[in-house]
C-alpha positions as CSV (number, residue, x, y, z in Angstrom):
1,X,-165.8,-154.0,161.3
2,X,-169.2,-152.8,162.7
3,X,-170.2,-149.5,161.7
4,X,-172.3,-148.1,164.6
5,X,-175.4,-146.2,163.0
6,X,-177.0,-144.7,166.3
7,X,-179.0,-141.2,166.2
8,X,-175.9,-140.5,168.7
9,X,-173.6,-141.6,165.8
10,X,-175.3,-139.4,163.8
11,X,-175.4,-136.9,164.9
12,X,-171.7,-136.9,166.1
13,X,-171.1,-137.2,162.2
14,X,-173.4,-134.7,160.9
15,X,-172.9,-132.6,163.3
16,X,-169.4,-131.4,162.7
17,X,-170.0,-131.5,159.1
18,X,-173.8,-128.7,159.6
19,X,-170.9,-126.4,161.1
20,X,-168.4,-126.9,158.1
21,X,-171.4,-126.2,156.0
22,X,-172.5,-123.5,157.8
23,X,-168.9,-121.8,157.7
24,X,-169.1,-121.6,154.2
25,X,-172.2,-120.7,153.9
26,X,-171.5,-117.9,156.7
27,X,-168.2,-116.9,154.1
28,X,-171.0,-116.3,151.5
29,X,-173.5,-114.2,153.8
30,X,-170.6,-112.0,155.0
31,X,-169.3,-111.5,151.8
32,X,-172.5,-110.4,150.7
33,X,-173.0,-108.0,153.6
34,X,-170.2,-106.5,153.3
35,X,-170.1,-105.7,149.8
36,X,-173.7,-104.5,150.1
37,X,-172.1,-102.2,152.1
38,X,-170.6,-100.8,148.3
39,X,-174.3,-100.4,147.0
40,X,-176.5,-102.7,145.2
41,X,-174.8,-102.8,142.0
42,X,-172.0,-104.3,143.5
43,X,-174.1,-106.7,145.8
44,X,-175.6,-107.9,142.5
45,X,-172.5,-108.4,140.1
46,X,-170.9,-110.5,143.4
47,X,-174.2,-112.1,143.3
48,X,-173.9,-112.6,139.7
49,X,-170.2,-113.6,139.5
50,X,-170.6,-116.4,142.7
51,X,-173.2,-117.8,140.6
52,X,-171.2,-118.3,137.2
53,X,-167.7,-119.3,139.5
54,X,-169.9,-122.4,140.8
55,X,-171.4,-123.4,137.6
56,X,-167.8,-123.8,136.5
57,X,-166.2,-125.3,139.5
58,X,-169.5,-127.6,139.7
59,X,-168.3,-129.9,137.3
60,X,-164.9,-130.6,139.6
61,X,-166.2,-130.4,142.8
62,X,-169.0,-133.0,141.8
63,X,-165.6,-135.1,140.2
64,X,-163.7,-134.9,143.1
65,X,-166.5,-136.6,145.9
66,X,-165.8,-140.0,144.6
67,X,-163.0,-139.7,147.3
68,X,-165.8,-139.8,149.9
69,X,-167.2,-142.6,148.8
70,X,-164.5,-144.8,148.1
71,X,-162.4,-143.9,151.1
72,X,-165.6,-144.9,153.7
73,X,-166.2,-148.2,151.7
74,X,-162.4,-148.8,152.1
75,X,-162.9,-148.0,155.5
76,X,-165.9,-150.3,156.1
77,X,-164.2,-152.8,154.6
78,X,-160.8,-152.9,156.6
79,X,-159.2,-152.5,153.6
80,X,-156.5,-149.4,155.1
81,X,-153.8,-149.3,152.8
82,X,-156.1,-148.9,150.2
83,X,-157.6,-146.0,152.1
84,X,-154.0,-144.0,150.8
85,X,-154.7,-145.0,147.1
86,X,-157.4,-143.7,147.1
87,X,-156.6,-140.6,148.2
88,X,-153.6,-140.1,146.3
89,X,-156.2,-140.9,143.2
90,X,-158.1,-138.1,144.2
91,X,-154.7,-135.5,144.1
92,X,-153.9,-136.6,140.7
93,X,-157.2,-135.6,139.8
94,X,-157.7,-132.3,141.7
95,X,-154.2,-131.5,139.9
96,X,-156.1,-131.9,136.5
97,X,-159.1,-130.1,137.6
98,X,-156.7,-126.8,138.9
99,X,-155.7,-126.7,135.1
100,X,-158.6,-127.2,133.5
101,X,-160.4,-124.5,135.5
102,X,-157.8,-122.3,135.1
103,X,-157.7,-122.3,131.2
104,X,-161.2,-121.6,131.5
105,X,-161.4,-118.3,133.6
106,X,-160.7,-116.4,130.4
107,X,-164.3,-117.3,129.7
108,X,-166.1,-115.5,132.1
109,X,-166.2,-112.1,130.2
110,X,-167.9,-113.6,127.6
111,X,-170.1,-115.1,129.4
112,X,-171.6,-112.0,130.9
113,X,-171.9,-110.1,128.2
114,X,-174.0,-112.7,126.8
115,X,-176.1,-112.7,130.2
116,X,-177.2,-108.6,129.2
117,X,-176.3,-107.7,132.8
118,X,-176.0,-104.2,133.0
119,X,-172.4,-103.2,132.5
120,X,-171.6,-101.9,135.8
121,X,-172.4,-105.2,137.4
122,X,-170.9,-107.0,134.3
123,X,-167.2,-105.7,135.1
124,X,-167.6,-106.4,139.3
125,X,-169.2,-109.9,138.2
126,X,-165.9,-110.4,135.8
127,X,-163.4,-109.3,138.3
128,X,-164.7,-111.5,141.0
129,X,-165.1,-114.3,138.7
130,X,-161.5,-114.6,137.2
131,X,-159.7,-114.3,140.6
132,X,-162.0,-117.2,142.3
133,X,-161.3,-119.4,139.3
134,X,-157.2,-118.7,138.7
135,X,-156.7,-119.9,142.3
136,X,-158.9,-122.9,142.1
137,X,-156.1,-125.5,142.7
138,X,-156.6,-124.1,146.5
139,X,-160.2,-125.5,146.3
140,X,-159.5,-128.6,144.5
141,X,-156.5,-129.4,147.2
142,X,-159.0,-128.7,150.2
143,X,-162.2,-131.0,148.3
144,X,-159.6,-133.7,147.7
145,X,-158.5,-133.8,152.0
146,X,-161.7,-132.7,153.2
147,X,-163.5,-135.9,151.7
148,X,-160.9,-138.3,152.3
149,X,-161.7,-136.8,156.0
150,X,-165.0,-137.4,156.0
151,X,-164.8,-140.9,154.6
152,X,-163.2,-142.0,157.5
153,X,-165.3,-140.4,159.7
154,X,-163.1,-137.4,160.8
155,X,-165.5,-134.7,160.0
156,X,-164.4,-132.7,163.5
157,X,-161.0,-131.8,161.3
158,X,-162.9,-130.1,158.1
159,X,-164.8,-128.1,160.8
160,X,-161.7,-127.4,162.8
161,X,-160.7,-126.3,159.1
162,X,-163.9,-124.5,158.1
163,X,-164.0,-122.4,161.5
164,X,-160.4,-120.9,160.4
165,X,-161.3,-120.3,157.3
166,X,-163.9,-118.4,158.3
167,X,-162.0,-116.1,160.3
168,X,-159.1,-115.9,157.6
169,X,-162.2,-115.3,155.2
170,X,-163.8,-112.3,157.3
171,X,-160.5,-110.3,158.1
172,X,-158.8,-110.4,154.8
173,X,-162.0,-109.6,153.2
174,X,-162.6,-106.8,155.4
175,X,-159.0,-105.1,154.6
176,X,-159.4,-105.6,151.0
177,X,-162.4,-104.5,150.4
178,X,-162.2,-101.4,152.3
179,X,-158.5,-100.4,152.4
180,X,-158.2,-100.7,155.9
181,X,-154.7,-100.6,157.5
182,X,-152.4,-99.8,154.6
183,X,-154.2,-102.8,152.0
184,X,-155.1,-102.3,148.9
185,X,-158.6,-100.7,148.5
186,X,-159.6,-103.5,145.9
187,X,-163.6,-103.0,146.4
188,X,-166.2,-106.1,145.4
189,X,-162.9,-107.4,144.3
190,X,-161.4,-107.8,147.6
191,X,-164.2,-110.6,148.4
192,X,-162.7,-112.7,145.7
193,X,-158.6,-111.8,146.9
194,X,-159.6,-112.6,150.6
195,X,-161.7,-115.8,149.5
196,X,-159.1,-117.4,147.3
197,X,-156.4,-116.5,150.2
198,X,-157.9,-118.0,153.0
199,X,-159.2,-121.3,151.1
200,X,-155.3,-121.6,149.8
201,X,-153.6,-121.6,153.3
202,X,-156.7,-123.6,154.7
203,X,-155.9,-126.1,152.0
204,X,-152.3,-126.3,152.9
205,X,-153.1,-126.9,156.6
206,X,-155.3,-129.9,155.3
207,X,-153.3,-131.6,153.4
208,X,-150.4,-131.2,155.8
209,X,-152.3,-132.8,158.1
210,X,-152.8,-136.2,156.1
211,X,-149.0,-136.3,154.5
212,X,-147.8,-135.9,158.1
213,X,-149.9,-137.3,161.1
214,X,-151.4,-140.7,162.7
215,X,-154.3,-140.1,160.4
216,X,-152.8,-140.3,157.4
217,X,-149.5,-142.8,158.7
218,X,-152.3,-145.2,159.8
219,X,-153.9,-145.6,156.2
220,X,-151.0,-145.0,154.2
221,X,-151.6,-142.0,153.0
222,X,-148.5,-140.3,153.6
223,X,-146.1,-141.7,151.4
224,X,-146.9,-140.9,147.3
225,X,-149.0,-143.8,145.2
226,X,-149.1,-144.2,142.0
227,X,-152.2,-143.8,139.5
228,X,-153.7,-146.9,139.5
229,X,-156.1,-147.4,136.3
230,X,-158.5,-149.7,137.5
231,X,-159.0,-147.4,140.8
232,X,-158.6,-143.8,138.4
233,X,-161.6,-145.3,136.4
234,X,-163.3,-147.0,139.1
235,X,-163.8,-143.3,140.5
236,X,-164.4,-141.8,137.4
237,X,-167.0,-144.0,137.0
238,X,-168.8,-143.1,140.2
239,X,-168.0,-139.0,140.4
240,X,-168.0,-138.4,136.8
241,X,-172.0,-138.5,136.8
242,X,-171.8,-135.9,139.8
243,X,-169.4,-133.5,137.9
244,X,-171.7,-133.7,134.8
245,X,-174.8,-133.5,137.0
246,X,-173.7,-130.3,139.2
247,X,-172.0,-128.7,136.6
248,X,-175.7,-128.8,134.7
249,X,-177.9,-128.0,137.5
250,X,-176.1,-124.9,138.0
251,X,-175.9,-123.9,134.3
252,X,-179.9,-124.1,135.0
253,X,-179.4,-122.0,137.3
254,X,-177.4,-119.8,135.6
255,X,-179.8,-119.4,133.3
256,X,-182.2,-118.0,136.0
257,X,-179.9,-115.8,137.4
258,X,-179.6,-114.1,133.9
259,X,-183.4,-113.7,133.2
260,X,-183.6,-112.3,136.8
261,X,-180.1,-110.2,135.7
262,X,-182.6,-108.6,132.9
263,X,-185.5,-107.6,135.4
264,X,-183.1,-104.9,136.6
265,X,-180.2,-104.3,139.5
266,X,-182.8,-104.4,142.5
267,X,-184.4,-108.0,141.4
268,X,-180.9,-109.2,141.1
269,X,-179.5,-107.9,144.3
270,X,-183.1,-109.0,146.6
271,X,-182.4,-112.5,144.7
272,X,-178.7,-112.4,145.7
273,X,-179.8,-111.9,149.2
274,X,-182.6,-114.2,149.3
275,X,-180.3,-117.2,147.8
276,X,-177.7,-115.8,150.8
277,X,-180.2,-116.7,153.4
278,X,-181.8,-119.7,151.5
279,X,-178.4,-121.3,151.6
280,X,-178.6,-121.7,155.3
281,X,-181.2,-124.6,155.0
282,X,-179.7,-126.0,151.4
283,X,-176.3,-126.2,153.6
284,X,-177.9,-128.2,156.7
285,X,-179.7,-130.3,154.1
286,X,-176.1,-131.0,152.4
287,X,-174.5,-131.3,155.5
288,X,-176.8,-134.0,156.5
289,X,-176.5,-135.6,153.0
290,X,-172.5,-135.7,153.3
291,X,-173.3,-137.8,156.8
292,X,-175.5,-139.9,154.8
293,X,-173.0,-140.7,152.4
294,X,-170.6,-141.6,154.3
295,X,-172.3,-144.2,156.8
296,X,-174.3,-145.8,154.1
297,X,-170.6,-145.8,152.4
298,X,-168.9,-147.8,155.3
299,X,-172.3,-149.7,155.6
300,X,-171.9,-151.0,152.6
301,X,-168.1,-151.7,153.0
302,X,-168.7,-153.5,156.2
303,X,-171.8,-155.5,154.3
304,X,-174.0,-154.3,157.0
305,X,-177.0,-154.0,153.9
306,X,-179.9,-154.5,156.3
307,X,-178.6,-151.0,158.1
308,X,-178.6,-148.5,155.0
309,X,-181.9,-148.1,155.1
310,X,-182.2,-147.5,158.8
311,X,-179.7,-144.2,158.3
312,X,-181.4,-142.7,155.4
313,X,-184.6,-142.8,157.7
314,X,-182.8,-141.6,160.8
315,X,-181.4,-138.9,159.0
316,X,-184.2,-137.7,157.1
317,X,-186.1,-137.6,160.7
318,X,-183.1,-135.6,162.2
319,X,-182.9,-133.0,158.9
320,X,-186.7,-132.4,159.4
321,X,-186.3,-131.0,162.7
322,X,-184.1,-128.2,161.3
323,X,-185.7,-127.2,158.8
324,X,-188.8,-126.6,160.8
325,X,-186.8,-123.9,162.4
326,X,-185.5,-122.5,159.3
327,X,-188.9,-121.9,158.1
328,X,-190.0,-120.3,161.2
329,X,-186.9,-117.8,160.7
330,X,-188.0,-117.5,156.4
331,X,-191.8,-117.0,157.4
332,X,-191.2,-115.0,160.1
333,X,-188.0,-112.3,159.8
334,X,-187.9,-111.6,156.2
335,X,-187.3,-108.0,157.1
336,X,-184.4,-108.8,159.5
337,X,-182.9,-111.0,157.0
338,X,-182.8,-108.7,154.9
339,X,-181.1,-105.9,157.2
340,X,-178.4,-107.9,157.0
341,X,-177.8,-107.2,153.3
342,X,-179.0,-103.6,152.9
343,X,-177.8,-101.3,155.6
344,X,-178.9,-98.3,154.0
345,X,-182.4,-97.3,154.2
346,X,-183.4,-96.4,150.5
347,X,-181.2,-99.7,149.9
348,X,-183.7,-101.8,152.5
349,X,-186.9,-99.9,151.2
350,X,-186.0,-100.9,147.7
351,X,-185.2,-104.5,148.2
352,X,-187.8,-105.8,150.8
353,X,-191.2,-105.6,148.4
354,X,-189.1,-108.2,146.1
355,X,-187.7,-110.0,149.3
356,X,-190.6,-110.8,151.6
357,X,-192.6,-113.2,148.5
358,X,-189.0,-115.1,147.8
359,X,-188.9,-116.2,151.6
360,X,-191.9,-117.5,151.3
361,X,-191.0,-120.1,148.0
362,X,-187.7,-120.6,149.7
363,X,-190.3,-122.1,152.4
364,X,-192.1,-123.9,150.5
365,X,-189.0,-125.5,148.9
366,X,-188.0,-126.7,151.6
367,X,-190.4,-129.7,152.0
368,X,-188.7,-131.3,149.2
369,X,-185.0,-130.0,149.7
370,X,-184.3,-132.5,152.8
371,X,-185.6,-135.4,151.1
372,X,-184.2,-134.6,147.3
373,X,-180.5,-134.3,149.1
374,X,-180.5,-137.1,151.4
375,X,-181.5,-139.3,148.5
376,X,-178.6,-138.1,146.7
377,X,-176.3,-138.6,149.6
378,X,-177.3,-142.0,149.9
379,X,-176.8,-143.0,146.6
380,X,-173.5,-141.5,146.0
381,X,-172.5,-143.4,149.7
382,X,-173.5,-146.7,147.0
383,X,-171.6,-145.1,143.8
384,X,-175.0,-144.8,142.4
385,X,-174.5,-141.8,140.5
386,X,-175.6,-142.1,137.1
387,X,-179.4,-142.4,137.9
388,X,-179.1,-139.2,139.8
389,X,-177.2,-137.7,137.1
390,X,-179.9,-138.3,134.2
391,X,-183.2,-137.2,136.7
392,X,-181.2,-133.8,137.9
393,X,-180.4,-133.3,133.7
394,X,-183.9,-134.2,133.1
395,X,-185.8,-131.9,135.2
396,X,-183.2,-129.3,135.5
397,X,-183.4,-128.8,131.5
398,X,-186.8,-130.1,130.2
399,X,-188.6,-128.6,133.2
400,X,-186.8,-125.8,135.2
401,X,-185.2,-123.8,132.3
402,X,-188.5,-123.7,130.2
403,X,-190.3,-122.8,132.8
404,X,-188.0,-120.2,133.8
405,X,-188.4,-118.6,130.7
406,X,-192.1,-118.6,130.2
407,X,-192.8,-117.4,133.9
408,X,-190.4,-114.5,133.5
409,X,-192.3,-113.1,130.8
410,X,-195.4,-113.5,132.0
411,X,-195.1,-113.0,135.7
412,X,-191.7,-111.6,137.0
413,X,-189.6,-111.9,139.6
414,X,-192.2,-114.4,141.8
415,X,-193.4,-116.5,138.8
416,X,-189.3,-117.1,137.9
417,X,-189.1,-118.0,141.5
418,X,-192.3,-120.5,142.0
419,X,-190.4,-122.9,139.6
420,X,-187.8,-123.7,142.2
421,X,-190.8,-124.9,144.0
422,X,-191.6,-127.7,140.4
423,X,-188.2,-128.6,140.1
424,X,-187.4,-130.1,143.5
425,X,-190.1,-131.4,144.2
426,X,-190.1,-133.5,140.9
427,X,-186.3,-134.3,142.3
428,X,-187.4,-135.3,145.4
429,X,-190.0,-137.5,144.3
430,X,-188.5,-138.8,141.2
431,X,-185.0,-140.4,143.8
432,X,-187.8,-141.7,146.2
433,X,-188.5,-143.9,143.4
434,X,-185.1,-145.1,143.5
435,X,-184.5,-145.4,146.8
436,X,-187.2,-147.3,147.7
437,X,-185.6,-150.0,145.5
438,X,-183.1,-152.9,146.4
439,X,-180.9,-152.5,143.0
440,X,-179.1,-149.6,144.5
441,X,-178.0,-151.0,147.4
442,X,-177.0,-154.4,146.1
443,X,-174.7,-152.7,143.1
444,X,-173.0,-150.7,145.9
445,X,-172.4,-153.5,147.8
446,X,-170.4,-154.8,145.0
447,X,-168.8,-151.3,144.1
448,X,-165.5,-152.5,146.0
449,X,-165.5,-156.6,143.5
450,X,-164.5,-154.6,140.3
451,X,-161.8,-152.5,142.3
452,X,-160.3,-155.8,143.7
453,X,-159.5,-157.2,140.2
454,X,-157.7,-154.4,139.1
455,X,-155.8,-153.6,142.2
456,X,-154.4,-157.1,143.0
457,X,-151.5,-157.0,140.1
458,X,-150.9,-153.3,142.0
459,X,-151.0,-154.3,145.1
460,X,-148.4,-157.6,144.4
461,X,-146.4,-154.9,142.7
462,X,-146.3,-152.4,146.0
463,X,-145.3,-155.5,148.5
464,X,-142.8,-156.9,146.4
465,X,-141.4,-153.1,145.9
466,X,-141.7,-153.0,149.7
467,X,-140.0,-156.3,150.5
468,X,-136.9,-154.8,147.9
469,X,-136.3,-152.0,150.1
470,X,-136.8,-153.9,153.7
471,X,-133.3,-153.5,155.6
472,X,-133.0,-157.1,156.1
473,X,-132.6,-157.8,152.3
């Protein structure tokens, strides 16, 4: 199979999967507006609590983009039946995830007392928390079809998926929050209700959608597979490293968010907003990253090793582009940004002074954002994931953190922010070292050899099963 790498290609990847992106990162700005409509102690314990609910879920959304990458390489390879396996590998362990995060919403409490938030924003942050991580099976259910999507190069359906969501997102937030039309009046609460809603009956509509069309009939996804051991660790092997990775990046960041917590309810809130807007570009960057993956995946697959480079470069030219306009929009509207968060005049008045220098680190970040996540991308497209995994550790706890601390004593609000500015660029620079390097792609062009030995006894298994059951035995 030739995998066709264009810009055009590209873009008709990427493209789909900037507007999935953007819909969640849209569910996140409009969440945030409208609670800021509540005040800024509610803006900031949503802040707070959206913070802490991905530092837990990190861990299994990192576990569960193996799919991704193992589904394109499949792909690339002609292999399609095996395409089904592996998604079916992916259920099993988004099943194991749902549990797991589950048991550990009790958690939450605790750890915002520990924070020192104030106690108003404590209990919103709590509330939100537990209701986003008791209906995580939703999430894990829509990761699990949304990657086996992309692998294939479907990403119009996650977008398709993501534009619903959206809407589901808005109204039901809307209604809950405020009380409108007979609802519950469930406050900052009603963010997490609506969010957990919409992401459950989006999930369902996905997964549908594999068991029971051409798309998942043509790889043999719709009828149930086994575990298979070798392919269960074979994934493990590549997605575990992002699990641990994401899951420790964002207690770094979790950490920050609690020294900011303990500068006081307006630093929090201008922080929540500027990480709101900030998301915008992160999202494109990850978006871009996610297209990465998956042709450098199928690349591979196909053996096509002389082409992986090629798309790294073409998409690092393309992410460029965009976030030249985002830092127009940073450098240049920080006081409509804002507007967007803080209706309220004495709200606005309060939040901008802390706002206006945040925009312009965000900025500055973003020189090494592109290139930092479309290094990852492409390394996870080869199942490298452990180098990533020890570099993000690395900087994110020997660096970040203790630079966190020390410039929030010393200098505030700004001097907690500037190390953002340290820690990717030492990312960025320390994966160009990798990628620059053959190893990486040579061991993912062999990713697929130690599958095949384990899967041959399965797959003699499943044809002899399906032989059994033929209607001419």
């Amino acid at each position: 199979m030739n995998i066709d790498i264009s810009y055009r290609r590209i873009l008709t990847l990427a493209g789909p999967v900037v507007i999935t992106q953007m819909t969640h990162t849209a569910m996140g700005l409009i969440d945030a507006m409208m609670v800021g409509r509540l005040g800024v102690v509610a803006l900031a314990g949503v802040g707070l609590g959206a913070i802490i609910s991905w530092w837990l879920l990190g861990f299994f959304v990192g576990l569960l983009q193996g799919v991704n990458t193992f589904v394109a390489q499949f792909f690339g390879a002609g292999k399609k039946d095996r395409v089904g396996v592996a998604f079916w590998q992916g259920l099993y362990l988004a099943a194991g995830a749902g549990v797991a995060v589950l048991l550990a919403a009790p958690l939450s409490g605790w750890a915002f007392r520990v924070m020192g938030a104030s106690a108003e924003v404590q209990a919103i942050a709590t509330d939100y928390t537990e209701v986003r991580l008791g209906a995580a099976v939703g999430l894990m259910i829509f990761l699990v079809a949304e990657n086996y999507y992309r692998g294939l190069g479907r990403t119009e359906v996650p977008m398709f998926a993501g534009l619903i969501q959206l809407a589901l997102n808005c109204g039901l937030n809307y209604l809950l929050i405020f009380g409108v039309w007979g609802f519950p009046e469930l406050g900052a609460a009603g963010t997490a209700v609506g969010t957990v809603i919409a992401q459950f009956l989006v999930a369902v509509g996905l997964l549908a959608g594999v068991l029971a069309t051409k798309i998942g009939r043509d790889y043999g996804a719709t009828r149930p597979r086994p575990p298979e051991s070798a392919l269960l660790g074979q994934m493990l092997r590549v997605s575990l490293p992002i699990g641990v990775q994401v899951f420790m990046e964002m207690g770094g960041i979790s950490v920050f968010t609690a020294l900011v917590a303990n500068l006081g309810d307006a630093e929090m809130a201008a922080t929540n907003a500027v990480i709101h807007a900030w998301s915008v570009s992160f999202m494109l960057a990850v978006a871009l990253a996610v297209g990465c993956t998956t042709l450098v995946g199928q690349c591979l697959g196909a053996r096509q090793l002389d082409d992986v480079r090629v798309v790294v470069r073409r998409v690092m030219w393309l992410g460029y582009g965009a976030m030249a306009i985002m830092a127009v929009i940073y450098v240049g509207f920080p006081g409509w940004l804002m507007q967007l968060f803080a209706r309220e005049a004495g709200d606005l008045a309060a939040l901008l002074p802390y706002a206006r220098p945040l925009f312009l680190i965000a900025t500055l970040c973003l020189v090494f954002e592109l290139p930092f996540n479309i290094y990852s991308g492409a390394l996870r497209g080869a199942g490298d994931t452990t180098y990533p995994m020890v570099v993000n550790i690395g900087v994110a706890w020997l660096v970040f953190v203790p630079l966190v601390f020390f410039a929030t004593r010393n200098w505030g609000l700004v001097g907690a922010w500037s190390c953002f500015i340290v820690h990717v660029g030492l990312l960025a620079g320390l994966l160009a070292i990798r990628v620059r390097g053959r190893t990486w792609i040579e061991r993912g062009a062999s990713l697929l050899d130690a599958e095949r030995a384990g899967a041959g006894a399965t797959a003699a298994v499943s044809e002899m099963d399906d032989l059994r059951s033929s209607p001419a035995l």
